[in-house]
Every structure is written in C-alpha cells, then in structure tokens.
C-alpha positions in Angstrom: -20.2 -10.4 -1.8 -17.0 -11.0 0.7 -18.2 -12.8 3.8 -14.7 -13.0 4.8 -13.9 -11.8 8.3 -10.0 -11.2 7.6 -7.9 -9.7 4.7 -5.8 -12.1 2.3 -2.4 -11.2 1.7 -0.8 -12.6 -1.3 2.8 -14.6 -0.6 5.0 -15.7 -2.5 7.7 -18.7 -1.9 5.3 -20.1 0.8 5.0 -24.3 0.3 2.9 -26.4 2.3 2.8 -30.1 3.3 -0.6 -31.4 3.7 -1.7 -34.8 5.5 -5.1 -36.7 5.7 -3.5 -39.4 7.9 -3.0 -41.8 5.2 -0.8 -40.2 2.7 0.7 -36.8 2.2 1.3 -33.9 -1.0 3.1 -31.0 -1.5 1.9 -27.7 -2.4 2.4 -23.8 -2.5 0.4 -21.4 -0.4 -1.1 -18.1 -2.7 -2.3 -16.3 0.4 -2.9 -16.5 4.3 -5.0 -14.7 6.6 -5.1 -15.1 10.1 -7.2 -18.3 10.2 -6.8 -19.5 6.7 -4.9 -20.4 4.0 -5.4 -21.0 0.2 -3.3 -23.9 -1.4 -2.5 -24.3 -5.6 -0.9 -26.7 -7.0 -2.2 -29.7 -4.8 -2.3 -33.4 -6.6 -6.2 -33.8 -8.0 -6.9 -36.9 -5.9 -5.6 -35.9 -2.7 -7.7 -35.9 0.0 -10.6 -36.7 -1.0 -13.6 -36.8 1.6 -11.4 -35.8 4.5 -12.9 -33.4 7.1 -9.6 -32.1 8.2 -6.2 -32.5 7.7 -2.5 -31.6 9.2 -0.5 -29.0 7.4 3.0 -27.8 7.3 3.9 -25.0 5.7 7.0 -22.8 5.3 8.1 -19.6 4.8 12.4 -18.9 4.4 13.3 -19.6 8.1 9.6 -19.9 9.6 7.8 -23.0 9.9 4.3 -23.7 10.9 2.4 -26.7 11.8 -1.6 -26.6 12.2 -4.7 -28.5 11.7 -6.8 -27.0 8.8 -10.5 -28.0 7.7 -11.2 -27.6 3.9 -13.7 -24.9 2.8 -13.9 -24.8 -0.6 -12.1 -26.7 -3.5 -11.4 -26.1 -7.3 -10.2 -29.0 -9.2 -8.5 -28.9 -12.5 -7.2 -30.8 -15.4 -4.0 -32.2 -13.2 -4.4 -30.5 -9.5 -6.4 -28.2 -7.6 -6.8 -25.5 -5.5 -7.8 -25.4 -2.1 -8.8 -23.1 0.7 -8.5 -24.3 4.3 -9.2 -22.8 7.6 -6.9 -23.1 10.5 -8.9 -24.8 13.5 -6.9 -23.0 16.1 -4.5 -21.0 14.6 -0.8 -20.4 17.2 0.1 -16.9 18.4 3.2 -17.1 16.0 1.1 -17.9 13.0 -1.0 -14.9 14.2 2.2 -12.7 14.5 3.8 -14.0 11.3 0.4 -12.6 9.3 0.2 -9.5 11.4 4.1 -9.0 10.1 2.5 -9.5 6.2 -0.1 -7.1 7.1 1.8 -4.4 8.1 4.5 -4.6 5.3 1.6 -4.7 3.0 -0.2 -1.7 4.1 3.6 0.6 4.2 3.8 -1.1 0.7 0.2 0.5 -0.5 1.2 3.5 1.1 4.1 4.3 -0.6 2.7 3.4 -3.9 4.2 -0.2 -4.4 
C-alpha cells in the first residue's frame, strides 16, 4: 500500500551532490516530490550511519540546496539507491515541483 502523502514525478537530467560532513558523492535524482527525493547511482559505502545529510542538486539552470534525512536504502553490487526526505523543503523547491506537476498532468492529458 502507498503511505505516501505526495505524488513522484519522474525527472530526468537531475544530479545531486550529497554530504555527511566528512566526505561527499555524486549522484542522479529519478524523482522528487515536494518533500522528497529518490537518489540512484550513489557510491555503496557512502554515508553510512548518518542521520542526515546536505544535498545539492541540479536541474539545467536551477539549483537547490537542502538538508535531507534518509528513509529507505537499496544497496547493490557497486552503488545504491536512496530515498531521502527534505527536512524543510524552500518555497522554490516547492514551486520547481509544482512546475513538474503541472507539465505532467497537460502531458497525461494529452496522451503523452
């Protein structure tokens, strides 16, 4: 079942920088929501046992810099996946996903 409280939209050519204070990796963001994000393509021994870390990510001209707490974790064979929540997500992060929202929802309605 779906506990989650706001959609996912799927990006693409989204990276992120993540932090845990004492070293830092690069990754690619799959999809965002308003107060979360999920992250592929992280190095397998990053952050491990961190409660939170800080994360940049960017988008073309947008960047975005927020504090993110780890919710759930997949590790592979050489990296992992990630999904993070954004402790207090800015007004422009809000509007930037609002933007993906409504250019996905004209996309599903004109059959895209």
């Amino acid at each position: 079942m779906e506990k989650r409280k706001y959609p996912r939209v799927l990006v693409t050519n989204m990276f992120i920088d993540v932090s845990d204070g004492i070293g830092f990796c690069t990754g690619t963001v799959q999809d965002v929501s308003q107060v979360g994000l999920c992250l592929t393509d992280l190095a397998k021994r990053f952050g491990q046992d961190m409660d939170t870390y800080t994360a940049v990510t960017s988008s073309g001209s947008e960047y975005f810099k927020f504090r993110v707490r780890p919710r759930w974790e997949q590790t592979g064979s050489v990296s992992k996946r990630m999904g993070v929540e954004i402790t207090e997500p800015s007004g422009s992060w809000m509007d930037f996903v609002s933007r993906l929202e409504a250019r996905n929802r004209k996309g599903a309605q004109q059959g895209h």
